[in-house]
C-alpha positions in Angstrom: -22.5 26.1 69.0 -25.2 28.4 69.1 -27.5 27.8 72.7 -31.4 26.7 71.5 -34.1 28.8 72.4 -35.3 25.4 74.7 -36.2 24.6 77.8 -36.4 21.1 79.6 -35.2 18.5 81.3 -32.4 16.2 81.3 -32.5 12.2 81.5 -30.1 10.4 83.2 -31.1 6.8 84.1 -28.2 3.7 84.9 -29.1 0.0 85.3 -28.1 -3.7 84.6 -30.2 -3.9 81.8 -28.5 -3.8 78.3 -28.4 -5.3 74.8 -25.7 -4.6 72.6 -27.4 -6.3 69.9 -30.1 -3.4 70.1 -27.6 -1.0 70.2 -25.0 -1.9 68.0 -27.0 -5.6 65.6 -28.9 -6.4 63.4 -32.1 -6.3 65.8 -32.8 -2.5 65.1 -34.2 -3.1 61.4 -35.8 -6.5 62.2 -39.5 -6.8 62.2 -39.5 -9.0 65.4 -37.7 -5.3 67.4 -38.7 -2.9 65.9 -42.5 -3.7 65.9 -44.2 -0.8 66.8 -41.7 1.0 64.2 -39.9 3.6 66.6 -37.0 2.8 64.9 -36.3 4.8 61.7 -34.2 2.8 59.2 -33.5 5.5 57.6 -31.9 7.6 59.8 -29.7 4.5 61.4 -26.8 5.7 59.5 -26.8 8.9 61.1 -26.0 6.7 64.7 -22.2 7.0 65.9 -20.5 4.5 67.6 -18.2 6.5 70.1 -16.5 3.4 71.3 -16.8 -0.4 71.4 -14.9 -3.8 72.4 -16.3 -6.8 72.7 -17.1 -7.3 76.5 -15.2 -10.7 76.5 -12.2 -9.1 75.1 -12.7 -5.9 77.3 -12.4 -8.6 80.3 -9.1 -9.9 78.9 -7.5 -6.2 78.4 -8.8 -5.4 82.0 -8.7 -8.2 84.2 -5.9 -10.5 82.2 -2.6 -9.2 83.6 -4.1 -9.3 87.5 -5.7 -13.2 86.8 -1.7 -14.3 85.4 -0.7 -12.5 88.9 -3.6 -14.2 91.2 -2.6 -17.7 89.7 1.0 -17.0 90.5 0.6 -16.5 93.9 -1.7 -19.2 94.3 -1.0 -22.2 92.4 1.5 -23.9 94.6 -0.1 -23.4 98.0 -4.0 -22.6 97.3 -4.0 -24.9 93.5 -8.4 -24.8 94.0 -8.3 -21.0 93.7 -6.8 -20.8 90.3 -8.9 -19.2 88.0 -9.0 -18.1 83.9 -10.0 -14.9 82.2 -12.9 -17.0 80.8 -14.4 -18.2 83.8 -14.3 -14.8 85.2 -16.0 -13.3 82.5 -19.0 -15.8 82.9 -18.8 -15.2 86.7 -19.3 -11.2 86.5 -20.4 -10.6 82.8 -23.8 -9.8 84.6 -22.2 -6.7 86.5 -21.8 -5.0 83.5 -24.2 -1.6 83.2 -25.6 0.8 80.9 -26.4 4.2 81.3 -29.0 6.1 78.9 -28.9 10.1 78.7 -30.8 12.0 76.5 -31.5 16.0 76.1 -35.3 16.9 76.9 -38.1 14.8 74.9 -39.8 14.6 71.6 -41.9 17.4 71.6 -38.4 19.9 72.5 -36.5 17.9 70.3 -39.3 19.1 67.3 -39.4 22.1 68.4 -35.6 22.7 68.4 -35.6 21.1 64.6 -38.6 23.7 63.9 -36.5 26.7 65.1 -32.8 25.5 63.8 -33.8 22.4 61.4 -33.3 19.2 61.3 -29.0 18.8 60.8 -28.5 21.6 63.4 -30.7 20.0 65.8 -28.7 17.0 65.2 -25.4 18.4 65.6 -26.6 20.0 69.1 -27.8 16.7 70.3 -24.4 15.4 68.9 -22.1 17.4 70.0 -24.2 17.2 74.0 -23.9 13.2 74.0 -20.6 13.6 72.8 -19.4 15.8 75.3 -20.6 13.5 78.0 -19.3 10.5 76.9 -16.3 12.5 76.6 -16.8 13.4 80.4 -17.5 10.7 81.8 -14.2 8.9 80.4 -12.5 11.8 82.4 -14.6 12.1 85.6 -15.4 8.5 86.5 -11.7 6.5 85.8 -13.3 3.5 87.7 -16.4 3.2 85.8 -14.7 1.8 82.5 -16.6 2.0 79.3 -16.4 -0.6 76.8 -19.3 0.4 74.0 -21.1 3.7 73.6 -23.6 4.9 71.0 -25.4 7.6 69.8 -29.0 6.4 68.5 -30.2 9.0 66.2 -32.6 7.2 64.6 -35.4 6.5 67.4 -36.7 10.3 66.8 -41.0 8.8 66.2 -41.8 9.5 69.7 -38.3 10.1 71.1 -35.0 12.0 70.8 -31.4 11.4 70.3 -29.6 9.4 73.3 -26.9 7.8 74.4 -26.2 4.3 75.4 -23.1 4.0 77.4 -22.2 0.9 79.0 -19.5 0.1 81.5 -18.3 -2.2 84.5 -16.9 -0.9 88.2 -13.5 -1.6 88.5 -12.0 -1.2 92.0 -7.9 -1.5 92.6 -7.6 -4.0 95.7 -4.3 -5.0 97.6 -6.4 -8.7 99.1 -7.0 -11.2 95.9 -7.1 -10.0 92.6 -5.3 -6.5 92.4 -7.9 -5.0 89.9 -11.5 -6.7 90.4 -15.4 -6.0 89.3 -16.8 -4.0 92.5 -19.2 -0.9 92.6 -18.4 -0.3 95.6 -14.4 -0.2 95.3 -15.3 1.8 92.1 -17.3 4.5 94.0 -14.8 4.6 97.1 -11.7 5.4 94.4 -13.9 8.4 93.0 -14.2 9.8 96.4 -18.1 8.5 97.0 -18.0 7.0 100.6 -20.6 7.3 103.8 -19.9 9.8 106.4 -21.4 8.6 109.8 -23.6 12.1 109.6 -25.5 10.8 106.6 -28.7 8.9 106.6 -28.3 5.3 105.5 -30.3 5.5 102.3 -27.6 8.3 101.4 -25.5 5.4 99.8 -22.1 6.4 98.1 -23.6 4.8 94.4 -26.9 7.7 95.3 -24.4 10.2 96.0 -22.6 9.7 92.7 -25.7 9.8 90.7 -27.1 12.8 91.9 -23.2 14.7 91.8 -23.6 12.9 87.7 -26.6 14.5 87.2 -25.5 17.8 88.2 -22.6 17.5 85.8 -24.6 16.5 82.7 -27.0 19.3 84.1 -24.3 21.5 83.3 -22.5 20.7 80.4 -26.4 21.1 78.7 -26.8 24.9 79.9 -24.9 24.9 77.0 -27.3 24.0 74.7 -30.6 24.6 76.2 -32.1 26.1 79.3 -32.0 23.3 81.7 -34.9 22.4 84.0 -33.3 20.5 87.5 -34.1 17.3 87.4 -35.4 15.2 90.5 -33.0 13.0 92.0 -31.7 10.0 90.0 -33.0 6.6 90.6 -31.7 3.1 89.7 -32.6 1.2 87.1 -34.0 2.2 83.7 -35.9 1.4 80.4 -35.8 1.4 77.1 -37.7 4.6 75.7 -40.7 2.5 74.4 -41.0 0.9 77.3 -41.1 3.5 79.5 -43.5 4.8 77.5 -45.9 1.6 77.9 -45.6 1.9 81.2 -46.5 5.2 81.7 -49.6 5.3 79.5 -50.6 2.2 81.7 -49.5 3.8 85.1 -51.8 6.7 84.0 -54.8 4.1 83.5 -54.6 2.6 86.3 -54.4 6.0 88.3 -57.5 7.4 86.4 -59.8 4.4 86.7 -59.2 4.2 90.7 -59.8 8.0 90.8 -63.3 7.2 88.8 -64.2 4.3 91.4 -63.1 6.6 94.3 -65.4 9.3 93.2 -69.1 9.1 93.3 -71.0 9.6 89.7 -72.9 12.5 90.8 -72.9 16.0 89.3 -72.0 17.5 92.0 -68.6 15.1 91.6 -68.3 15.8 88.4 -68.6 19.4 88.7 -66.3 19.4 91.2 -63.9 17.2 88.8 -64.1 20.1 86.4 -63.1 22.7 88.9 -60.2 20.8 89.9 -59.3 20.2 86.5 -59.6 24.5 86.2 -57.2 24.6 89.2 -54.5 22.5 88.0 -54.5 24.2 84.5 -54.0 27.2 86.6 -51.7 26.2 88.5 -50.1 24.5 85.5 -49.8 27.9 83.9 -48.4 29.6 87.1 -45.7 27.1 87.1 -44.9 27.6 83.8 -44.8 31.3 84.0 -42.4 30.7 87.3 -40.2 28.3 85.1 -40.1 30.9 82.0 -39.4 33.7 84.6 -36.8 32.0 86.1 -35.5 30.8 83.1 -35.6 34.6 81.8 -33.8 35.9 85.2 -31.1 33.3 84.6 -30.7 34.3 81.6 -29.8 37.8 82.6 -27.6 36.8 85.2 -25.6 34.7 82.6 -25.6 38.1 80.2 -24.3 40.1 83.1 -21.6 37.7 84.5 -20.7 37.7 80.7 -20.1 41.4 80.5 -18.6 41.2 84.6 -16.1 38.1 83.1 -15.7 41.2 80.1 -14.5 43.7 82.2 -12.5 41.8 84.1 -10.7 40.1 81.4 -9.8 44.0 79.8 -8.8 44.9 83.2 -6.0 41.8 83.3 -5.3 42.2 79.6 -4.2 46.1 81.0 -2.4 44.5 83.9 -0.8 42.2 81.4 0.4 45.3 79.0 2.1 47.1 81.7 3.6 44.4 83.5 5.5 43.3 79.3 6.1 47.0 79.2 8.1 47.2 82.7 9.6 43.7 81.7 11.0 45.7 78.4 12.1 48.7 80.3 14.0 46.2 82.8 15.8 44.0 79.8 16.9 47.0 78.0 18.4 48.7 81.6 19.8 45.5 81.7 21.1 45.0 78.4 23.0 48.5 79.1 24.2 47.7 82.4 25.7 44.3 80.7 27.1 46.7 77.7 28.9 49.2 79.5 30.3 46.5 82.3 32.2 44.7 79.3 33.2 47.8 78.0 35.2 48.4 81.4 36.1 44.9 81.9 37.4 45.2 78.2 39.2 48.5 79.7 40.7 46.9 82.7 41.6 44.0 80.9 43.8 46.4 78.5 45.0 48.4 81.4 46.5 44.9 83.1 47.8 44.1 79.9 49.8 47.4 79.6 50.8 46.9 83.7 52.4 43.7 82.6 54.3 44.6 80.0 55.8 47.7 82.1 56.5 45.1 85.0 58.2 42.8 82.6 59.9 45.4 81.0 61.5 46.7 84.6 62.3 43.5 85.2 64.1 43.1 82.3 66.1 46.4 82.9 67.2 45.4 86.6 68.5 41.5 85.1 70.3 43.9 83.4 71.8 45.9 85.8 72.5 43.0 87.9 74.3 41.1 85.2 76.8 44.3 84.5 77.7 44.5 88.2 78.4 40.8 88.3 80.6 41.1 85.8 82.3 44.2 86.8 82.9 42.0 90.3 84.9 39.3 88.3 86.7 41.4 86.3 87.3 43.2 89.8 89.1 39.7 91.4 90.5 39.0 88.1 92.3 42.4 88.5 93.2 41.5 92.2 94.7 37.8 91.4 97.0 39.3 88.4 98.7 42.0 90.8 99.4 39.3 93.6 100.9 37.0 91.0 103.2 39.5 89.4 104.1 40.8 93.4 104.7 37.1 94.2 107.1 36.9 91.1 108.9 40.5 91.7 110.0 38.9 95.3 110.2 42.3 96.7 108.1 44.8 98.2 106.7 47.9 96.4 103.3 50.1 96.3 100.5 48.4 94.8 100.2 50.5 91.5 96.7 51.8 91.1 94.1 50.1 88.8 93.9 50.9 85.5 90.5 52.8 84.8 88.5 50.6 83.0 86.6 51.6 79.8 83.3 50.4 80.4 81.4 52.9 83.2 80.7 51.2 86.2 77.6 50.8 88.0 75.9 52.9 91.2 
């Protein structure tokens, strides 16, 4: 989305005071709320409910499982410290906190509609309080959101905001394993006091002011942002802030009339004070639009720095593929030509065998014809001394009869 030719601030206030019924009810068309008419009816349907349960029922989802697990351990030995979802809820309902952001005031907010209009102007503010609900689901895990809304319609003297309300949840390994504590909440997000910091620097300031930087930065975005000064606790609904601003400013202007002496000389000097702070009220301005100009070059030339280097790895990338290619086709060849030679040898010791087997076959061979040329050998021997034995006399053993088959080496 396109960034908003706008500069401002960004507010960021948390405290126990909430009303669902305002954000959510009835109460934001009725006469008896909406008396000084802030609230536009007609844009009310452009309000988006991000999220929302029931804080009683939130309390059973959350807190339900641990309670059955508390009363297990204790019923038999500790029965008095037996408790119920219920009476839990009534016990820490008033824990429960809401935290209201919104982009700039009313005067950026018209002027953004002037330069985009008005549904562009509402998609920026949108798409902003979207993206830290969206946020804050991710960064704070122990800060558990059970409604949030978008008011769109509270645009007389305001801007879009967002009401997000949630309860600390701390894990704990005494009691109840998951339990209502801002404290245990902060400690699990990594918010705890060093010994080096001043006391006031509690873990709860630190993670405001780290939160504020965060929703600091997801509007550069958007607009040019304007640093805030550190959060406080506690906050207001817009019209009453308001109220007591105008009456703050009353208050500070009639003591500065009392303090002063009527004189002309007073008043003249009123005057020239008045000259100084426009000037200096215009300096500051100029500084904020110069720095806000300088910034903005720094951003364009870290843009074309992020550029170059981005080309510069998209090069790296192309050669590093193109030596990965050359490597898979060298090794594509090397796996062709070694089962070429393995289909080769393989062959080769087929072709080996069958010459064994076939030598083997030929000396079986050989070895059975001079076996049988040995019996026929003593057969030849036993028939002459049987025939001598049955002649009774002596005479020259007449020589063998060749016989026709060739013998053997």
């Amino acid at each position: 989305m396109a960034m908003a030719n706008i500069a401002g601030k960004i507010s960021f206030h948390v405290g126990k005071k909430l009303s669902i019924s305002h954000n959510l009810g009835k109460e934001r068309t009725s006469p008896n709320w909406n008396k000084d008419g802030h609230i536009n009816a007609e844009r009310t349907p452009l309000n988006v409910v991000l999220t929302n349960t029931p804080l009683k029922d939130f309390f059973k989802e959350t807190f339900g499982e641990a309670i059955k697990k508390y009363n297990a351990a204790n019923e038999k030995k500790h029965p008095d410290r037996v408790t119920d979802v219920n009476k839990y809820y009534n016990d820490q309902k008033g824990k429960a906190q809401e935290a209201i952001f919104q982009m700039s005031d009313h005067d950026n907010y018209l002027k953004m509609v002037n330069e985009v209009g008005q549904q562009c102007a509402d998609e920026i503010h949108k798409a902003y309080l979207t993206d830290i609900y969206n946020q804050w689901v991710k960064e704070n895990p122990s800060l558990k959101v059970f409604s949030a809304t978008i008011h769109m319609d509270e645009t007389k003297d305001g801007a879009p905001h967002l009401h997000l309300d949630f309860i600390p949840i701390a894990e704990s390994s005494r009691g109840l394993t998951k339990k209502l504590s801002m404290d245990g909440a902060m400690k699990q997000l990594g918010f705890i006091r060093e010994s080096k910091q001043k006391y006031a620097e509690t873990p709860y300031k630190q993670w405001l002011n780290t939160h504020r930087e965060r929703v600091e930065h997801l509007a550069e975005r958007y607009i040019t942002v304007i640093p805030s000064e550190p959060s406080v606790v506690g906050h207001q609904q817009p019209q009453e802030w308001k109220a007591q601003e105008c009456k703050r400013s009353a208050v500070q202007k009639i003591t500065e009339a009392f303090a002063l002496k009527k004189t002309i000389a007073s008043a003249q000097a009123i005057i020239d004070n008045a000259e100084d702070i426009k000037r200096a009220a215009a300096q500051e301005a100029k500084k904020i639009t110069d720095g806000a100009k300088v910034k903005q070059l720094k951003s364009e030339k870290c843009v074309d720095e992020l550029k170059k280097e981005a080309e510069a790895l998209k090069q790296e990338y192309t050669a590093i593929k193109e030596k990965i290619n050359s490597r898979t086709d060298y090794w594509e060849k090397s796996e062709k030509r070694i089962k070429t030679k393995i289909l080769e040898l393989t062959k080769k010791e087929a072709s080996i065998d069958q010459t064994v087997e076939a030598e083997v076959q030929a000396r079986l061979s050989m070895q059975d014809f001079i076996n049988r040329q040995k019996d026929e050998d003593v057969r030849y021997r036993r028939k002459v001394l049987e025939k001598f034995h049955d002649n009774q006399h002596t005479h020259d053993i007449p020589d063998r009869p060749q016989s026709n088959t060739q013998r053997g080496r």
